[in-house]
C-alpha positions in Angstrom: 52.5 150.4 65.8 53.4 146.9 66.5 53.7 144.4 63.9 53.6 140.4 64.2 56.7 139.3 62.6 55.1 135.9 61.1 52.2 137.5 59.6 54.4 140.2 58.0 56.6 137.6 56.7 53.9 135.6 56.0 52.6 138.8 53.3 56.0 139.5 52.4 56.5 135.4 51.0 53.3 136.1 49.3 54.0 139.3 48.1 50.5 140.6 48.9 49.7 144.1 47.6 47.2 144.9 49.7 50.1 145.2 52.6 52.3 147.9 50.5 52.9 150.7 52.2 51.8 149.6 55.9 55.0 148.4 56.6 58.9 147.4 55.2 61.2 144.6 55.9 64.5 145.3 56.8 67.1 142.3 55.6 70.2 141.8 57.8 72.0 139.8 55.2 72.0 142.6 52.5 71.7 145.8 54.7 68.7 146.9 52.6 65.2 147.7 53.3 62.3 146.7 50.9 58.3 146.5 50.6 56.6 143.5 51.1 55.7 143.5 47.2 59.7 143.3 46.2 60.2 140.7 43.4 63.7 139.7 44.3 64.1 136.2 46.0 62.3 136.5 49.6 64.6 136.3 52.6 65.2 133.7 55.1 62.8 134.6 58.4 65.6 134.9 60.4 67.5 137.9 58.6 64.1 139.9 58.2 63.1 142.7 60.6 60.0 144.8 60.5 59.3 148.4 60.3 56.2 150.5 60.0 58.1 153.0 58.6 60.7 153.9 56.0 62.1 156.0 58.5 62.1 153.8 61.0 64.2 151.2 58.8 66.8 153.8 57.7 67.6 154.6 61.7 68.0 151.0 62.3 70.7 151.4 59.6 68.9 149.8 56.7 69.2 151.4 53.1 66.3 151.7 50.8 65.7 149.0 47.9 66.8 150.4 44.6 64.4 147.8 42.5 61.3 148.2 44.4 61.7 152.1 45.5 60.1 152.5 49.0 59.3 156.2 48.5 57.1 154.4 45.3 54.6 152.6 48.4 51.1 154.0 49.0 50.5 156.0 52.1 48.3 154.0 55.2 45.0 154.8 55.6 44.0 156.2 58.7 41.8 154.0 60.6 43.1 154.2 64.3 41.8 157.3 66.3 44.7 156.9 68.4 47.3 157.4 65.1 44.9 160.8 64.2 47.4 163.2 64.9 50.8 161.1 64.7 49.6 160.6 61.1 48.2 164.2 60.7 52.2 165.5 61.4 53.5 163.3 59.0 51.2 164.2 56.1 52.4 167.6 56.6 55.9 166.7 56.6 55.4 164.2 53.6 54.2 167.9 51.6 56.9 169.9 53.3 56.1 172.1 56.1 59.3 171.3 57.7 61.4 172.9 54.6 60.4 176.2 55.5 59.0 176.1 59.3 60.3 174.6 62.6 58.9 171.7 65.0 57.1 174.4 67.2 54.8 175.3 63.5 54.3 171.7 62.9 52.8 171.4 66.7 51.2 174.3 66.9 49.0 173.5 63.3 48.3 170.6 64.7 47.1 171.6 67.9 49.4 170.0 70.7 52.6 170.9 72.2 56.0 169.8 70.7 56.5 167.6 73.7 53.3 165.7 73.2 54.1 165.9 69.3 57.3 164.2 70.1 56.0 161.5 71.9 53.4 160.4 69.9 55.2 160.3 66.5 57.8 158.3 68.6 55.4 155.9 69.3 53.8 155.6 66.0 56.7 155.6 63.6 59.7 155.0 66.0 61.4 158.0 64.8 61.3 161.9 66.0 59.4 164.2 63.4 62.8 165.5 62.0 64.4 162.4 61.3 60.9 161.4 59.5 61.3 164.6 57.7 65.1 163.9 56.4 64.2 159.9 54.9 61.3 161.8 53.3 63.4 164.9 51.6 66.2 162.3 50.7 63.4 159.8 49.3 62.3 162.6 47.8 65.5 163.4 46.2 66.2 159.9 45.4 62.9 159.7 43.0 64.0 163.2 41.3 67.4 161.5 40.7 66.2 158.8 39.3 63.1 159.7 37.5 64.1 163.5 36.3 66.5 165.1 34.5 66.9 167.4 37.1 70.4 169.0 38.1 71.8 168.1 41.3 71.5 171.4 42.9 68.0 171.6 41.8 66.7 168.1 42.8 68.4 169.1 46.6 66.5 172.5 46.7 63.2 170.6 45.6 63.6 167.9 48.1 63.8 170.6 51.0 67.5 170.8 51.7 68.8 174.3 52.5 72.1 173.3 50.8 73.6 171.2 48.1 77.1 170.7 50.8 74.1 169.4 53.3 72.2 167.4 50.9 75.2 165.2 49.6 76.9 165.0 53.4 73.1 163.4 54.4 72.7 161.4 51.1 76.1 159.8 51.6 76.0 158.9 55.3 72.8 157.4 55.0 73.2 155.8 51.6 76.9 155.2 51.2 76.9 156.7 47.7 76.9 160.2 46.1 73.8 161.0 45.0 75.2 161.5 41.4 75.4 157.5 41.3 71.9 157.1 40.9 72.1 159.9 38.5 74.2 158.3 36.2 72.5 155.1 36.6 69.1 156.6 35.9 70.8 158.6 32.5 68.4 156.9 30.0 65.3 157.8 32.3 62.5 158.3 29.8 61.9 161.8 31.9 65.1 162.9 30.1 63.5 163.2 26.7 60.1 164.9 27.4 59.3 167.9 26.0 60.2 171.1 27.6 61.6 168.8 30.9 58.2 168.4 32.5 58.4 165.9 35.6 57.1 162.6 35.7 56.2 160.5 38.8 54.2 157.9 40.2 51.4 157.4 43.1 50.8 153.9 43.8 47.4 152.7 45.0 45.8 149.1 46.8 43.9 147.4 44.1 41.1 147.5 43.0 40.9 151.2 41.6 37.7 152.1 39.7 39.5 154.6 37.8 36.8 155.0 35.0 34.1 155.7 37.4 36.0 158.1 39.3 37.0 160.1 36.1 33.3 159.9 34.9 32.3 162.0 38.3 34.9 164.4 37.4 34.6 164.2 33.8 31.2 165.1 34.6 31.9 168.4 37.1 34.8 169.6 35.3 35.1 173.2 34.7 36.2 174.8 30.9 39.4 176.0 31.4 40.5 174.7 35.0 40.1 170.8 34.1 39.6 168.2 31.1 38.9 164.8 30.8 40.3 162.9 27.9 39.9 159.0 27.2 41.8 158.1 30.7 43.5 160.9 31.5 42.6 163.8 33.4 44.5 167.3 33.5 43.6 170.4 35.6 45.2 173.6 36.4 46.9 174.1 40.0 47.7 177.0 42.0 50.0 176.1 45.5 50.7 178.2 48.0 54.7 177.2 49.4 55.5 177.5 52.6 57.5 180.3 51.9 54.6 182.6 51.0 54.8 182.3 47.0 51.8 180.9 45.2 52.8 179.1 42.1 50.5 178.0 39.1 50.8 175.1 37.1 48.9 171.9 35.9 49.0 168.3 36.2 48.4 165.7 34.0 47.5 162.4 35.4 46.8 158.8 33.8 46.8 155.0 34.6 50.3 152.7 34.2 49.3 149.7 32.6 50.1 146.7 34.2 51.1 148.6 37.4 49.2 149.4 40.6 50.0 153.1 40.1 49.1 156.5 38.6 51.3 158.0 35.9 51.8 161.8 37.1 53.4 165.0 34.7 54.5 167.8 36.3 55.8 171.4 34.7 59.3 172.6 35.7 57.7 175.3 37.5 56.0 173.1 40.0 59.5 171.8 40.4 60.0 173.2 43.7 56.5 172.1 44.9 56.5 168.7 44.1 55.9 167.3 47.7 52.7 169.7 48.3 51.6 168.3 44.5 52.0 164.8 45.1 49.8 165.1 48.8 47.2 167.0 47.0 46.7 164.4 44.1 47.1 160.9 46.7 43.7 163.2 48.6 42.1 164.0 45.0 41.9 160.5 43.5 41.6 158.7 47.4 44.3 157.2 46.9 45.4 156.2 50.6 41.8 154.0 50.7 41.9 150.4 51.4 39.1 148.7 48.6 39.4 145.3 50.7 38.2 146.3 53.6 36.0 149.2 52.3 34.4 146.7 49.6 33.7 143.6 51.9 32.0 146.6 54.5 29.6 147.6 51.6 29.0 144.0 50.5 26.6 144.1 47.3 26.3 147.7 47.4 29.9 148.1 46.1 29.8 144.7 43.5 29.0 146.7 40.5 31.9 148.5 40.8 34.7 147.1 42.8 36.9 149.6 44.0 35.3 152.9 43.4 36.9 156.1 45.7 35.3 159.3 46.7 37.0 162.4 44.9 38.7 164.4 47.1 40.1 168.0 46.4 43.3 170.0 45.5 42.1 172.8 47.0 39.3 172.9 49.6 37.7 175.9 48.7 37.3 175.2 45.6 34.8 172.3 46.3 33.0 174.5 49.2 32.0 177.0 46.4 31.3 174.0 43.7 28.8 173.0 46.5 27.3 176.4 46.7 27.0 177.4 43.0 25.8 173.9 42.6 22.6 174.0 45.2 19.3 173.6 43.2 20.6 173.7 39.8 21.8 171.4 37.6 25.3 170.0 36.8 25.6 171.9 33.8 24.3 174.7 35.0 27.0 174.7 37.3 29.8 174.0 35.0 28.7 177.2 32.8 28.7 179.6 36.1 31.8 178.2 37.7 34.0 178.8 34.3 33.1 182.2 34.6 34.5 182.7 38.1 37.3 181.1 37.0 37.9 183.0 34.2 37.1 186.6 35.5 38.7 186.0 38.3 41.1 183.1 38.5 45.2 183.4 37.6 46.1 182.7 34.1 48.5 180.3 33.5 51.5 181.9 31.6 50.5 179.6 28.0 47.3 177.8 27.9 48.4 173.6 28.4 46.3 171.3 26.9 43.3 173.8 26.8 43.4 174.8 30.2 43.7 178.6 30.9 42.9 179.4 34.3 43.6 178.6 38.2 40.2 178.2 40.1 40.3 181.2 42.3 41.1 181.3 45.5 39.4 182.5 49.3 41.4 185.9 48.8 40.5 186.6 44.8 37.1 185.9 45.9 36.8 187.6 48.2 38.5 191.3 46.5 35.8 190.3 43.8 32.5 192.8 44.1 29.2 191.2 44.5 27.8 193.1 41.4 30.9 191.0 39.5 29.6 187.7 40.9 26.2 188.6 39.9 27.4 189.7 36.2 28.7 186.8 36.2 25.0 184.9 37.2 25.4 184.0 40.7 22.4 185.0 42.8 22.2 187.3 45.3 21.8 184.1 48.0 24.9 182.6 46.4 27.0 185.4 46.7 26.7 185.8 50.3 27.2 182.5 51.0 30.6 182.7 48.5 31.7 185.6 50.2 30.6 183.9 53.6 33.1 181.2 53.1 36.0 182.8 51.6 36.0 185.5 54.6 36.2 182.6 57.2 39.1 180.6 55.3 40.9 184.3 55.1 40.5 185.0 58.5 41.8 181.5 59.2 38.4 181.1 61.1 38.0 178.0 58.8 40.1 175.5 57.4 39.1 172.5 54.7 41.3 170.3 53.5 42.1 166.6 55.5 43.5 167.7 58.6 40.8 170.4 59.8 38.7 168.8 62.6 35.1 167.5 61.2 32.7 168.6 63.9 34.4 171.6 64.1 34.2 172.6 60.8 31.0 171.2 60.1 29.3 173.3 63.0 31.4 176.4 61.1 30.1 175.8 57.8 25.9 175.7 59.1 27.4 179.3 60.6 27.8 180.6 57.3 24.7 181.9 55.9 23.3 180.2 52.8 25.3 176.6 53.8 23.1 173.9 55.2 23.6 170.2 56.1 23.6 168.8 52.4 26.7 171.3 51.6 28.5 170.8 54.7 28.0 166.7 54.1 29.2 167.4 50.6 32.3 169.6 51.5 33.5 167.2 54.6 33.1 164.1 51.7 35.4 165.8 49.1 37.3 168.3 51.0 37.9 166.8 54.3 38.3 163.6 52.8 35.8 162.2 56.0 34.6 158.4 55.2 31.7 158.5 56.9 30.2 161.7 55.7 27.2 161.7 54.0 24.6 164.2 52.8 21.2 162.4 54.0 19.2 165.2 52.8 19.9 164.4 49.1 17.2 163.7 46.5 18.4 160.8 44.7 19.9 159.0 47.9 16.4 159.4 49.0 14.6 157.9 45.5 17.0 155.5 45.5 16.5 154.1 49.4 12.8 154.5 49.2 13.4 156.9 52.0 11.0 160.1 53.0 13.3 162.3 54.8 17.2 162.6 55.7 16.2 160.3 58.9 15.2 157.6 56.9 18.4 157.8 54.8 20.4 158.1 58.1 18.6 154.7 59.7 19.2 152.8 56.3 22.7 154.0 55.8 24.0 153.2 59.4 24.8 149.7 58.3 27.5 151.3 56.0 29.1 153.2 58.8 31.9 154.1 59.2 32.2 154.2 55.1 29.1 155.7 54.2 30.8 158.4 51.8 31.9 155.6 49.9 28.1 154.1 50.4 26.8 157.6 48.7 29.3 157.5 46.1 28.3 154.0 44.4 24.6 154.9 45.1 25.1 158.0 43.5 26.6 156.0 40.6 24.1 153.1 40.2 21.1 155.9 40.0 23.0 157.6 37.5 23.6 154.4 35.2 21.3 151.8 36.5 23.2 148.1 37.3 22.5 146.1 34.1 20.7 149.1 32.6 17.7 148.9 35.8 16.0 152.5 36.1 16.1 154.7 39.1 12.9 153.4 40.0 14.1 149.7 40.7 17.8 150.1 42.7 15.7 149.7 46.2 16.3 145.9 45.9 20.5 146.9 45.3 20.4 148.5 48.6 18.0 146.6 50.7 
């Protein structure tokens, strides 16, 4: 990625926020690299370099800022074929797939050799994948220093280090410290005194963030037991699978920082060691890598009512394919009621119930062991449990994959394979689980009331001037028939969209 010098120092003098996270200035004078949003007197020109990486800053020698925290910056969006798969690495790496499997594992997932994985994550962050994968496990570490009361040999173990000898001999030859420095300057952390040592952290976002609206969809769809919305906070259950073949429940619980561009984010010890998988699957949930500039001024007065408005991802792909299912032709507390059952039959408890929650939402494999006459005590339909079942055999067999990485014509033409799945359920399962922009389920009633459309074709020819965003498009449509702008029924919102 090459960046003009001028303009970046040109966002950097401004402090912009809207350039956090694509890229970091390195600053010759201090030996310390820094995001463009840092508050500490800006640097001359002339002692600034720029990186598009943190990585890429650390092997030019540079050490991160300790005031703004470059492991704090948001994630790029991905709108560059060419950076597909560069990108695709490093969001595995950023969860930790290297901590427990080699370079080959990364290139094979991905689909390309390790030579050609080399290269092209070379060329896009300036670094090779391992040396990406150290800044981000001692970034790592650095936050659970800082922000958790954490022992030492823990916070290494978490971050991915094999070793507390190796984490300490990195940590100091890249940082010129012991780790245990920013331990004791982090000793009053406010994680120190929370009950039972949960773990706090934060995800930072680009402004705006419609964080009401996207809590009132999930508000709306969440299941008894799994999930709960409350005021502004939302809390669910979670169930990982580590790379080391465990599976590990927990919850999170996750809230707005006032005055901050950022998402408050507790964690149980027990999801200590997963933190990294946690964080990636939370940034996909709440769309958090989404630029709301660029998306906004595509969707012109079809986003002004509310500014800022993501589409909700997953934490677990399979769990949205069978919302999608249960959910076809009923309504939305319909399928609520059913989907608590599955969940409770034959989801994993937690060990205490948190906060009201009880359950995990089962996954492809507990699904799959479960009978069909179960699923139909349970009230699924005959239909639906085929298509259940359908699903949960493909994602065992590793036949299908959903979650951001899996390929979206691929897995598209795999789900209209499965019987009981048509176009409206694939649409809906590439918006949330793959994460796709520009998915779109044309098919859909009240896109079709609302565009004074007759059939999925007319949708289609009306939406194309929202392309390549038209998930987003869907989303605020989806939202304005459900509220009305300035209290305007259904029947009137053709004039919002013309």
């Amino acid at each position: 990625m090459k960046l003009d010098p001028e303009v970046c120092y040109k966002a950097v003098c401004a402090r912009d926020r809207r350039f956090d996270g694509w890229f970091f200035v390195g600053v010759s004078s201090t030996g310390i690299y820094c995001r463009p949003v840092c508050n500490v007197r800006t640097p001359r020109f002339e002692n600034c370099s720029f990186y598009g990486s943190a990585a890429a800053a650390e092997k030019a020698g540079y050490r991160p800022c300790l005031k703004c925290r470059p492991e704090l910056a948001p994630g790029s969006a991905r709108f560059d074929a060419s950076r597909e798969l560069a990108d695709a690495a490093a969001a595995m790496i950023d969860e930790g797939f290297l901590n427990h499997a080699a370079l080959p594992d990364l290139a094979a997932r991905i689909g390309i050799t390790e030579r050609h994985l080399r290269r092209i994550f070379a060329d896009e962050f300036g670094v090779s994948p391992v040396e990406y994968a150290q800044t981000q496990r001692l970034l790592l570490a650095k936050r659970l220093l800082t922000d958790t009361a954490l022992p030492v040999t823990e916070v290494a173990l978490a971050s991915g280090f094999g070793s507390v000898r190796r984490f300490n001999g990195l940590f100091k030859s890249r940082y010129g410290f012991a780790p245990g420095r920013l331990r004791l300057n982090a000793h009053t952390a406010r994680m120190a005194t929370l009950p039972d040592g949960d773990l706090v952290f934060q995800l930072a976002y680009r402004p705006p963030f419609a964080w009401h609206a996207l809590l009132d969809f999930l508000g709306e769809r969440a299941i008894e037991g799994v999930e709960l919305r409350e005021g502004d906070v939302y809390t669910r259950t979670l169930s990982i699978e580590r790379q080391d073949g465990r599976t590990v429940a927990g919850w999170c619980r996750v809230s707005p920082l006032p005055n901050r561009h950022a998402l408050q984010v507790t964690l149980p010890p027990a999801l200590a060691g997963s933190v990294p998988q946690v964080l990636g699957k939370l940034r996909h949930l709440f769309d958090l890598g989404a630029r709301p500039d660029v998306i906004d001024a595509h969707l012109g007065t079809l986003a002004s009512p509310t500014p800022g408005l993501r589409v909700p991802g997953a934490v677990d792909g399979f769990e949205i394919a069978v919302r999608a299912v249960v959910g076809q032709q009923i309504t939305v507390k319909g399928a609520r009621r059913l989907l608590a059952r599955l969940a409770q039959r034959f989801g994993t408890p937690l060990p205490a119930p948190v906060h009201g929650l009880t359950h995990t939402f089962p996954s492809a494999a507990q699904m799959l062991a479960a009978p069909a006459d179960s699923l139909g005590e349970a009230g699924i339909i005959r239909s639906r449990i085929a298509a259940i079942h359908g699903l949960a055999q493909a994602m065992v067999d590793g036949r299908l994959r959903l979650d951001p990485l899996a390929p979206l014509e691929a897995t598209i033409a795999a789900l209209l394979a499965i019987k009981g799945i048509g176009p409206w359920t694939a649409q809906y399962i590439a918006m949330r689980a793959l994460g796709s922009p520009d998915a779109m389920p044309v098919d859909d009633l009240v896109l079709r009331q609302a565009l004074g459309a007759a059939d999925g074709r007319a949708v289609a020819a009306r939406a194309a001037q929202w392309a390549p965003w038209r998930a987003y498009a869907a989303l605020h449509i989806w939202r304005a028939a459900a509220q009305g702008p300035a209290g305007q029924p259904v029947e009137t919102l053709q004039e919002v969209f013309a």
